[in-house]
C-alpha positions in Angstrom: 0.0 0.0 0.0 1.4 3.4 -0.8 1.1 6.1 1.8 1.2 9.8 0.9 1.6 12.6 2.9 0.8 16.4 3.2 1.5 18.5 6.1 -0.2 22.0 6.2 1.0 24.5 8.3 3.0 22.7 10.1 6.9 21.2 9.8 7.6 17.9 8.0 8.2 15.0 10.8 10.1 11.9 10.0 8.8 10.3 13.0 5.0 10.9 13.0 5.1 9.9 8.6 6.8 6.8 10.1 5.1 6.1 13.2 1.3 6.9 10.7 3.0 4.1 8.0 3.5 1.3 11.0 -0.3 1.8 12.0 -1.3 1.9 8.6 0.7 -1.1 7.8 -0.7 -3.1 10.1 -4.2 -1.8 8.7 -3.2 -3.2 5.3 -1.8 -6.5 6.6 -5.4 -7.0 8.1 -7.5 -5.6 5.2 -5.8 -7.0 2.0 -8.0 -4.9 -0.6 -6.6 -1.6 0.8 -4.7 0.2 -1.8 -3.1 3.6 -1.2 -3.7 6.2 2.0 -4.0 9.7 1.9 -2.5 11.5 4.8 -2.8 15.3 5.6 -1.6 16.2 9.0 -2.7 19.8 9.8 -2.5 22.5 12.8 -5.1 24.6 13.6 -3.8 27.6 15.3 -7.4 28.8 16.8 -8.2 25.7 18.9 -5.4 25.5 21.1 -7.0 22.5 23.1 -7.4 20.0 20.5 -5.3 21.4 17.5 -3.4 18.5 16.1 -5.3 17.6 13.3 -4.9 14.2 11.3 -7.2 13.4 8.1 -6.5 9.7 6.4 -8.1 9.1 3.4 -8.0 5.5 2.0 -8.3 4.0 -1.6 -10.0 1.0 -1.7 -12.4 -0.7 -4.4 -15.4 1.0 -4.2 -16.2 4.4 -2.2 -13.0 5.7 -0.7 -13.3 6.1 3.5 -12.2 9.0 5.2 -11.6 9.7 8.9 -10.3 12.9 10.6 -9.7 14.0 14.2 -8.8 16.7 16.4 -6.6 15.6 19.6 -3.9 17.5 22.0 -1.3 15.9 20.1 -0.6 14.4 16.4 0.0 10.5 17.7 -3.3 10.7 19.5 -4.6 12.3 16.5 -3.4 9.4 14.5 -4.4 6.8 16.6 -8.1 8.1 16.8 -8.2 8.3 13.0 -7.1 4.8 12.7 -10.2 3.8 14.8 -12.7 5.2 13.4 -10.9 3.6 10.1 -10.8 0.3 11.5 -14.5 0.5 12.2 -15.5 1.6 9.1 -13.6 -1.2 7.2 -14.8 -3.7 9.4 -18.1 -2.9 8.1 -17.1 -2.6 4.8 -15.7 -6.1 4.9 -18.7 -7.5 5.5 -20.1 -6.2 2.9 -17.5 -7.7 0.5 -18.7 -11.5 -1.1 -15.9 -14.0 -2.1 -16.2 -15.3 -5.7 
């Protein structure tokens, strides 16, 4: 699975692109039909709370699935994004029918 990544108004991190590939990874390694992720890590300067923004967008056959969240830092950030991905492809599994 290719990963891409955009980060907007913030600097470029080594560590969070690799520590968002190893949790995407291991989404791909569970979800074989996965193709390529999206990943725009952003920073909102007004919410100073919750201002780590992480949006993953994933290719897959048929509708792409998209996840964002707003945490107190970027890993958490990631982490809740995967969730919500993790659900969402769970239930998109079951909708897929072996030939």
């Amino acid at each position: 699975m290719t990963v891409n990544f955009q980060y907007v108004n913030t600097d470029v991190s080594e560590t969070l692109s690799a520590f968002t590939t190893e949790k995407l990874e291991k989404l791909a390694n569970k979800f074989e039909f996965l193709i390529s992720a999206q990943v725009y890590i952003k920073h909102d300067d007004n919410d100073h709370d919750a201002g780590k923004i992480c949006n993953i967008e994933l290719s897959l056959p048929g509708p792409r699935i998209f996840a964002t969240s707003s945490e107190a830092t970027y890993e958490m950030a990631v982490n809740e994004t995967i969730n919500d991905l993790t659900r969402q492809l769970k239930k998109r599994k079951g909708v897929f029918k072996p030939h």
